[in-house]
C-alpha positions in Angstrom: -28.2 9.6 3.6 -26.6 9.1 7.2 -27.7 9.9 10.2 -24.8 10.5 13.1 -25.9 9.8 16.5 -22.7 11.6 18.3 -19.7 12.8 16.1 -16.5 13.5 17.7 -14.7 16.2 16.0 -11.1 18.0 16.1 -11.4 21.7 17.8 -11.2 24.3 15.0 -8.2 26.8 14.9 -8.8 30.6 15.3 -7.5 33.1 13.4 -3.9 34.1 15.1 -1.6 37.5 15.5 1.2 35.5 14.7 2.0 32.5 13.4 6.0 30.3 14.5 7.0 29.2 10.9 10.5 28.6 11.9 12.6 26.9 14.9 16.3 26.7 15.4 16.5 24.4 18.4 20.4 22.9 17.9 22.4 25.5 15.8 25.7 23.2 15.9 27.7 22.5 14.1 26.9 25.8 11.9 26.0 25.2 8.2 26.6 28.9 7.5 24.2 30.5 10.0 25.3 32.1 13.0 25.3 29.5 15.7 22.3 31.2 17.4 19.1 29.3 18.6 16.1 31.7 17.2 12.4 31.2 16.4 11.1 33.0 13.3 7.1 34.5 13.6 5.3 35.4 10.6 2.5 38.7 11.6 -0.7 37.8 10.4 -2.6 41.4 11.4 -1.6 44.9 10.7 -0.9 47.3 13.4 0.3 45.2 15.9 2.9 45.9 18.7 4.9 42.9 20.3 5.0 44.7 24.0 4.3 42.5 26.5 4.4 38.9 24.5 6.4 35.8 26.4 8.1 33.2 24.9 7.8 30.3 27.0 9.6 26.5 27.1 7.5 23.3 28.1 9.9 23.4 31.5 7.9 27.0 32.3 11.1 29.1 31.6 9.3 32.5 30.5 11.4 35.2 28.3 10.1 38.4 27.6 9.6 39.3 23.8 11.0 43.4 23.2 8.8 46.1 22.3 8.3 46.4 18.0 5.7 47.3 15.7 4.6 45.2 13.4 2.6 44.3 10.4 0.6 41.3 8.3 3.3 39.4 6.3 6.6 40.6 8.6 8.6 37.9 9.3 10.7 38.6 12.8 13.9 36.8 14.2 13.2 36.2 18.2 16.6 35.1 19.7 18.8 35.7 23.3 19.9 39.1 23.8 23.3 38.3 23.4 22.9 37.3 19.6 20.1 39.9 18.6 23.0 41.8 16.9 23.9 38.0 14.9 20.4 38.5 13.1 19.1 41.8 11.1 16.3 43.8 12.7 16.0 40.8 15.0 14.0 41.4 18.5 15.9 40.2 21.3 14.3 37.9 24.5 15.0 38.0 28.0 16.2 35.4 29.6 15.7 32.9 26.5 14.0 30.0 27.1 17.5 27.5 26.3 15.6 25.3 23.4 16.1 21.2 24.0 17.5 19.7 20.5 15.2 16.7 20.4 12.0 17.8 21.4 10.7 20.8 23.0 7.1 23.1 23.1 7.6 26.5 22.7 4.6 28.8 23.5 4.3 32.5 22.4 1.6 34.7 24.3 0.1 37.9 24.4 0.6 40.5 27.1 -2.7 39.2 28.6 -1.4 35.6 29.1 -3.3 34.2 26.3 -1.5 32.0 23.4 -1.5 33.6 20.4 0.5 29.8 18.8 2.7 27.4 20.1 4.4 24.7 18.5 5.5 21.0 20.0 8.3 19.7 17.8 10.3 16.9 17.6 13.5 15.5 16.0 11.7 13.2 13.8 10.7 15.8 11.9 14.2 16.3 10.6 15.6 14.1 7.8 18.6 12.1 8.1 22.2 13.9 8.6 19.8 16.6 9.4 19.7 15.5 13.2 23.0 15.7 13.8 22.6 19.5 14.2 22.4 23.1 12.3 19.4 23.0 10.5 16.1 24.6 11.5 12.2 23.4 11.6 10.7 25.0 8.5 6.7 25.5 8.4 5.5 24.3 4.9 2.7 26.7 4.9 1.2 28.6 7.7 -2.2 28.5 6.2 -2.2 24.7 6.2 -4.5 23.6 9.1 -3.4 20.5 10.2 -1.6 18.3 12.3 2.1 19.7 12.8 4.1 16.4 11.4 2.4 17.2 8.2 3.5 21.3 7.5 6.7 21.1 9.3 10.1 19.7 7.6 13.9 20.6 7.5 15.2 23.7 5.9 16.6 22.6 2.4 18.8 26.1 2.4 22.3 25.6 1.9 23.2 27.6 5.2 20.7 25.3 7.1 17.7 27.8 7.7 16.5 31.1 6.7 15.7 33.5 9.2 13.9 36.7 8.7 13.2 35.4 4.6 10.6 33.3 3.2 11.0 29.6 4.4 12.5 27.5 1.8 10.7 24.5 1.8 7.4 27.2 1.3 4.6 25.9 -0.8 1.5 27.3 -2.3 -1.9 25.5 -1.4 -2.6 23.6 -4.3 -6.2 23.8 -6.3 -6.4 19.7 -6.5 -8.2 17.5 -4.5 -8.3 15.9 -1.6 -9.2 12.4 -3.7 -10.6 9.2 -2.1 -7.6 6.8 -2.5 -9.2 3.9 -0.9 -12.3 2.0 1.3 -12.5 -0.6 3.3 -15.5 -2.0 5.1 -15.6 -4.8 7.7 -18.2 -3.9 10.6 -17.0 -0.5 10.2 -15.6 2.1 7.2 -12.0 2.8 7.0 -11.2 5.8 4.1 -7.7 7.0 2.9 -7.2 10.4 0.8 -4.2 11.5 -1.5 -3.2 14.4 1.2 -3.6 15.4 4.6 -7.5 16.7 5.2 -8.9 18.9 8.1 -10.7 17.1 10.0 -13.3 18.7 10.9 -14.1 19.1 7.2 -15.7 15.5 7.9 -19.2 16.0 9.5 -22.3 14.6 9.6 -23.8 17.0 6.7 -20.6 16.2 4.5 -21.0 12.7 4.8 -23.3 10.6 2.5 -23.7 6.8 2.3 -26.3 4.8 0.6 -28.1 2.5 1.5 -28.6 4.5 4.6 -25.9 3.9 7.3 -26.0 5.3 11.1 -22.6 6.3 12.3 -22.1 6.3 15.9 -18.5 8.4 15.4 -15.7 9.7 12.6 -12.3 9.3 14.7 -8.7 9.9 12.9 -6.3 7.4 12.8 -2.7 6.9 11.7 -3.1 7.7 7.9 -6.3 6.9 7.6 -10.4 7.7 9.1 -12.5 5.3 10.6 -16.6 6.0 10.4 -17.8 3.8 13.3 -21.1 2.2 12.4 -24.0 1.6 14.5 -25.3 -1.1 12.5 -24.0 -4.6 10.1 -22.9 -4.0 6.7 -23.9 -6.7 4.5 -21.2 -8.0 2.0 -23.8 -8.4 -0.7 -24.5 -4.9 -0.7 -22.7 -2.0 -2.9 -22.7 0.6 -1.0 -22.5 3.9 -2.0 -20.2 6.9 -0.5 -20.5 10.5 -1.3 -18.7 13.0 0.8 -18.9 17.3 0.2 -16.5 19.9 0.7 -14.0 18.1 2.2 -11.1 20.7 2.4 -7.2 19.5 2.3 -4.7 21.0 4.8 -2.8 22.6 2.1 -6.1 24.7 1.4 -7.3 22.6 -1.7 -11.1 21.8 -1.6 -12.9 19.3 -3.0 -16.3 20.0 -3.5 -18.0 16.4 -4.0 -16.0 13.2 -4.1 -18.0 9.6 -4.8 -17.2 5.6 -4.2 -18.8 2.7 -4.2 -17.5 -0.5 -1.5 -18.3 -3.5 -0.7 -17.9 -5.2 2.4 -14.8 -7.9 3.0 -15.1 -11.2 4.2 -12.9 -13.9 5.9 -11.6 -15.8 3.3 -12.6 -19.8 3.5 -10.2 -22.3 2.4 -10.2 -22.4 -1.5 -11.1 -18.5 -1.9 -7.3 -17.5 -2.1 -4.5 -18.8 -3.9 -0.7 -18.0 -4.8 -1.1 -17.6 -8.3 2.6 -15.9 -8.6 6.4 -15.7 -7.4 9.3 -14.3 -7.9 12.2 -15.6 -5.8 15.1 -14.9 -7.4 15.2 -11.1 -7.8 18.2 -8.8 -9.5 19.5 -6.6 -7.9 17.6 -3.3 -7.7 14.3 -5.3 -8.1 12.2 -6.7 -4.7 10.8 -10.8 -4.5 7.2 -10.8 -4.3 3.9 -13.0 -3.9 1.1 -12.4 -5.7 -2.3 -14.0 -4.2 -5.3 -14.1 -6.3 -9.1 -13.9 -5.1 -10.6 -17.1 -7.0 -14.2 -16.8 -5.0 -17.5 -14.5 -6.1 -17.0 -12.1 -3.1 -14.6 -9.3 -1.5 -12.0 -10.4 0.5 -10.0 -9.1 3.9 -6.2 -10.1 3.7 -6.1 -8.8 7.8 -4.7 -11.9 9.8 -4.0 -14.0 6.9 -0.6 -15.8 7.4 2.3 -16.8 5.2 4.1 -19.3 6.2 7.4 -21.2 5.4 9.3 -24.1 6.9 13.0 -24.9 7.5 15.1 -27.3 8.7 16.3 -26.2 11.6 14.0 -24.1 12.9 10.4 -23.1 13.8 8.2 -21.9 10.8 9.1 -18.4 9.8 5.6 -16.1 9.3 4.3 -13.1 7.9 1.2 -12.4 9.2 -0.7 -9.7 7.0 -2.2 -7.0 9.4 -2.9 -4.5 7.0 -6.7 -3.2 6.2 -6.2 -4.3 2.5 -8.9 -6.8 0.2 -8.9 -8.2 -2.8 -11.9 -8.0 -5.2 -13.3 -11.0 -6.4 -11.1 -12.2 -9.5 -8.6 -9.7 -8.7 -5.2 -10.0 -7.2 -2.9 -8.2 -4.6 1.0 -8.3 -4.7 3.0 -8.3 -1.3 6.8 -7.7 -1.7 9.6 -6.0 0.8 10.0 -2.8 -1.4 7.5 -1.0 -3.4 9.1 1.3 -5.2 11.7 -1.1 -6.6 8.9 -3.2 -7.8 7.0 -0.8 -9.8 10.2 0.7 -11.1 11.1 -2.9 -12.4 7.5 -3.5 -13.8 6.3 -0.1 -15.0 2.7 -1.9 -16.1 1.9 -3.1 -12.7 -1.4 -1.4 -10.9 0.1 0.6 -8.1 -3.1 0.2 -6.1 -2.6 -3.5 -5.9 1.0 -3.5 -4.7 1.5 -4.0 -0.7 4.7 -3.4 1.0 5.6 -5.4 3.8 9.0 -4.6 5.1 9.0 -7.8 7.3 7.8 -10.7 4.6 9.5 -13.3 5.0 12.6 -14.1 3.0 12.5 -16.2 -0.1 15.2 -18.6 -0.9 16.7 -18.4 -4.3 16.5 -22.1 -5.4 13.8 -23.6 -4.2 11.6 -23.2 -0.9 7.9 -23.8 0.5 5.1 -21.5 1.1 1.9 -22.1 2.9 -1.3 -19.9 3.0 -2.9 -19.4 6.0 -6.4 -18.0 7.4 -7.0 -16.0 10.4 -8.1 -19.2 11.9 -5.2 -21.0 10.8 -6.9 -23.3 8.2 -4.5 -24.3 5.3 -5.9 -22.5 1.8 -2.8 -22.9 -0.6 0.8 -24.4 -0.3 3.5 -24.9 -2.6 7.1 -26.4 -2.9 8.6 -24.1 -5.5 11.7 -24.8 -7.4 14.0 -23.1 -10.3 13.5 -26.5 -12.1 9.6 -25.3 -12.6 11.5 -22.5 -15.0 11.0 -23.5 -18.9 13.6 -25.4 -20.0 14.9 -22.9 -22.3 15.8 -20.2 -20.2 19.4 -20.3 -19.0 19.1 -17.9 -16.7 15.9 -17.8 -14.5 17.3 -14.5 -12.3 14.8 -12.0 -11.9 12.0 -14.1 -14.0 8.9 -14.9 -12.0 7.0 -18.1 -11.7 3.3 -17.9 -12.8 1.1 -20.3 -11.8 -1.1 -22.1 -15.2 -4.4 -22.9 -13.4 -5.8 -21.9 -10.4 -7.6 -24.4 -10.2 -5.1 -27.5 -10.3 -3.1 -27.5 -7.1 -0.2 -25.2 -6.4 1.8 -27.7 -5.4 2.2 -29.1 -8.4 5.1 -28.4 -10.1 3.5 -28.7 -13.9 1.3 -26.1 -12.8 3.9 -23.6 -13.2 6.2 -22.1 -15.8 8.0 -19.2 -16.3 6.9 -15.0 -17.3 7.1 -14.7 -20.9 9.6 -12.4 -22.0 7.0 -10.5 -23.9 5.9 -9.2 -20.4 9.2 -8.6 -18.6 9.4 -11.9 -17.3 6.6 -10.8 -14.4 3.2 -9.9 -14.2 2.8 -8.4 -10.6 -0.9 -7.5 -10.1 -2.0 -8.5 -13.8 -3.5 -11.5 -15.1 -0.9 -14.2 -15.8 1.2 -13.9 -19.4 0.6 -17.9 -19.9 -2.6 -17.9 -18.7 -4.7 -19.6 -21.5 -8.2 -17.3 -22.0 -11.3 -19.8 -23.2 -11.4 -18.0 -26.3 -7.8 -18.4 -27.6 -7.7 -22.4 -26.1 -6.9 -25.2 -29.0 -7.5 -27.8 -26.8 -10.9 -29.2 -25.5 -11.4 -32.5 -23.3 -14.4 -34.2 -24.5 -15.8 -36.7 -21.4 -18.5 -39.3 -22.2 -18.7 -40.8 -18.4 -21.6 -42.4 -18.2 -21.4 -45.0 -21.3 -18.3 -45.9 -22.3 -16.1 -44.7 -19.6 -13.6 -43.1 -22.3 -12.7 -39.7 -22.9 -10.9 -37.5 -26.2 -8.7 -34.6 -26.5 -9.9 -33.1 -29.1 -7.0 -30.6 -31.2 -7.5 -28.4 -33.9 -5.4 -25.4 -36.1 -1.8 -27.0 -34.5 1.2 -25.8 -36.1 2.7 -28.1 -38.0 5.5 -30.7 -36.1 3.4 -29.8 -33.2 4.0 -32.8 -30.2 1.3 -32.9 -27.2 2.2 -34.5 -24.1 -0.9 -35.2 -21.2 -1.2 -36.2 -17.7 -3.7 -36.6 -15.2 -3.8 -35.2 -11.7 -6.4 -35.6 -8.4 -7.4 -33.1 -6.3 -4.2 -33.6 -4.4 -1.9 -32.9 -7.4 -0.8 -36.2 -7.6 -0.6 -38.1 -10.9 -3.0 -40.9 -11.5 -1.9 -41.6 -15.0 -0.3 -40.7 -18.3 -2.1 -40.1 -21.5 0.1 -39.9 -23.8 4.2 -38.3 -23.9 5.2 -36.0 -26.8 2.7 -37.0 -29.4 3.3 -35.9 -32.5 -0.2 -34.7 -33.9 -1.4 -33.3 -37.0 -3.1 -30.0 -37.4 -6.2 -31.0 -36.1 -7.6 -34.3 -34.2 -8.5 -36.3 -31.5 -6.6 -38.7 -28.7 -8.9 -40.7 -27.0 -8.2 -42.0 -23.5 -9.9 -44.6 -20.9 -10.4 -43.4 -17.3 -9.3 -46.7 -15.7 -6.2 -46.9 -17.7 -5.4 -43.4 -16.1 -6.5 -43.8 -12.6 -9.6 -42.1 -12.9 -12.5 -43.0 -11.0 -16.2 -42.4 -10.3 -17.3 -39.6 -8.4 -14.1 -37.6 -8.4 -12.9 -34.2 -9.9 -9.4 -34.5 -11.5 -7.0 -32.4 -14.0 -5.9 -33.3 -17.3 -2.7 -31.1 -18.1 -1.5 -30.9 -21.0 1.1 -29.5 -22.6 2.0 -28.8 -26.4 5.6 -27.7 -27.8 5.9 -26.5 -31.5 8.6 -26.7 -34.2 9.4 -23.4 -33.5 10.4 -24.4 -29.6 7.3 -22.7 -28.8 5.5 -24.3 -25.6 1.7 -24.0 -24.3 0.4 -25.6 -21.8 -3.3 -25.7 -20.7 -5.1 -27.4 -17.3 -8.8 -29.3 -18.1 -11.1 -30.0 -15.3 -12.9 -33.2 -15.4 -15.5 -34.0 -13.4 -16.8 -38.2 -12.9 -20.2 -38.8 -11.6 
């Protein structure tokens, strides 16, 4: 349950005579229309006489709409008196109110003065070639109750509008949602839907959340709603969201829609990772990052930073200011261009992909990234290179980097190979193709610390001609040592190794990576922590 100490909602709209569904504003150069200005008004009542209405500009020129009769579901042409006769069964008004091209509010009232609907419109709301002149402002739908950007397009009509006929970008409301797309929670709630909504269909007895949650206001925002809490949220809590009858602007309805969300947290300095790259994209396709949450709680990406150096110049940044988090274990993609990445990989999660149009450019050979906080502490870098590809790919265009353990430092280049092929050579979003699962690993480190100091791979079902090479790393990603270099094993046994001989000493937490390549050509390679006491 909530309780909502003051709740500041939209005004409702009240059932009108008439309704402006269409607006020629810059009829040149003509498309096929008469090269008229006009407004188009759809009658919503029966019975109804126009004697007496204005049509008014936002300058206060005031024309005077002529006498006609009228019923619900007429659709009349208002234009200048000179180009009534341009229009069938149009009514003519005097003066006109001369319509700016751009952006203008046009304001229809009753004989009494009061408005019966005006309309502010703007030349954004026109699509490319489409400002350049002869195409009208169509209304989607006059029954959809929202704000204008949302119901108001070009005409698609070959002649550039449709006066006195049904608009032809009309639609019927649909029966379908609105759906929740998204939550976010820092010491507030932040909720997305598939479609427009009307606002005021969010209120404090359509609004659950439990545990029980005071909210001090529900404001609209650019895309998105924002319930202001009067108390903390508590990242160890699921919360729980229910909201009722929550109506869309295209007259859909949805009659109970439920969530759960968890609050985000600043991410500390090993809780994120870069866990995947592509740098080297074909054409059609978009570079990306993917960062990977390797900590037990939700995360906020807002303020983190990535970073990369040149020669030359200052550090180029992206700095992520997006209300977007990653779940714990779970990853988050940011690229330049969306829809060319999820037409490349048709598997990747669309909810997990963030376009950035301003990330930074990645160079093609090789480059440096760097992984920032909001407070600027360092949580992951890496020097990346097309020699980190697998050896037997000739061509490493459009095939992505994937990191081999999270765990082992990024900046270590045998901590990453290439995509398989099996998986388009990129998994965007999804768990790594060469990530090794505990249950599929042939390869165990076996540690006996405290005794003897010594240590065994242990091996078992190898293919046969199978050749095992191992190295170890610090926390730093340097090598200490080499175990052994393209061993030739059997099908199953055991390489034993002594820390000292390999750099490893007491107290420490280091990496044993190894790597195994069949007869076949086949590679695998697999990361083993080891920790000394």
């Amino acid at each position: 349950m909530i309780i909502c100490k003051s709740v500041v909602f939209a005004p409702c709209l009240m059932a009108q005579e008439a309704r402006i569904v269409e607006i020629m504003s810059d009829p040149e150069p003509s498309r096929g229309l008469p090269a008229a200005e006009y407004v188009e008004l759809l009658i919503s009542e029966d019975g109804i006489s126009t004697e007496n209405w204005t049509l008014q500009d936002a300058s206060g020129r005031i024309g005077r709409v002529g006498r006609r009769s009228v019923n619900a579901g007429d659709l009349i042409v208002l234009c200048s008196e000179t180009n009534s006769e341009k229009f069938p069964d149009a009514v003519a008004v005097e003066p006109w109110p001369v319509l700016n091209n751009t952006s203008d509010r046009i304001i229809l009232r009753d004989g009494s003065g009061d408005i019966i609907d005006s309309v502010t419109y703007f030349q954004s709301w026109h699509q490319g070639s489409d400002r350049d002149g002869g195409v009208s402002f169509e209304m989607i739908n006059p029954r959809y109750l929202c704000i204008p950007e949302n119901n108001w397009r070009s005409s698609v009509n070959e002649a550039g509008g449709t006066p006195g006929v049904t608009n032809s970008i009309y639609k019927e409301p649909v029966s379908d949602g609105p759906f929740i797309t998204n939550v976010y929670a820092e010491s507030d709630i932040y909720i997305w839907f598939d479609k427009s909504i009307v606002f005021s269909s969010l209120n404090a007895e359509s609004i659950r959340i439990l545990p029980e949650i005071r909210l001090r206001a529900i404001l609209m925002e650019q895309g998105h709603y924002v319930f202001r809490t009067d108390q903390r949220l508590f990242s160890d809590v699921n919360y729980g969201l229910e909201l009722v009858d929550i109506k869309g602007c295209d007259g859909s309805i949805s009659k109970t829609l439920s969530t759960q969300f968890m609050v985000s947290d600043l991410p500390g300095e090993e809780d994120l990772c870069i866990n995947e790259i592509l740098f080297n994209a074909a054409p059609g396709n978009s570079d990306y990052i993917e960062l990977a949450n390797i900590s037990a709680h939700q995360l906020t990406l807002r303020g983190v930073t990535i970073e990369r150096f040149t020669q030359t110049a200052k550090p180029i940044q992206t700095v992520i200011d997006s209300l977007v988090s990653i779940p714990s274990n779970d990853y988050l993609v940011i690229t330049k261009n969306r829809n060319a990445l999820l037409n490349r990989y048709r598997s990747a999660p669309e909810n997990k992909i963030l376009e950035i149009k301003n990330l930074l450019n990645l160079p093609d050979r090789k480059g440096n990234l760097v992984l920032k906080g909001a407070s600027g502490s360092v949580m992951d870098e890496i020097n990346y290179d097309e020699g980190f590809h697998h050896q037997a790919l000739e061509n490493t265009e459009d095939v992505s980097l994937e990191r081999i353990s999270m765990f082992l430092p990024a900046i270590t280049g045998n901590n990453w190979t290439s995509a398989s092929q099996a998986d388009g050579f990129g998994t965007p979003g999804r768990p790594n193709s060469q990530l090794e699962h505990a249950d599929d690993m042939m390869i165990s480190v076996n540690a006996d610390i405290g005794l003897s100091g010594n240590a065994q791979i242990v091996y078992h079902d190898l293919p046969v001609g199978t050749t095992l090479s191992a190295k170890v790393f610090d926390m730093r990603g340097r090598i200490t040592g080499d175990i052994v270099s393209e061993f030739l094993t059997g099908r199953s046994g055991m390489i034993e190794f002594n820390f000292e001989a390999v750099g490893i000493k007491k107290g420490g937490m280091y990496f044993v990576w190894i790597e195994i390549l069949t007869q076949g050509g086949k590679s695998h390679r697999f990361i083993r922590r080891l920790i000394t006491r």
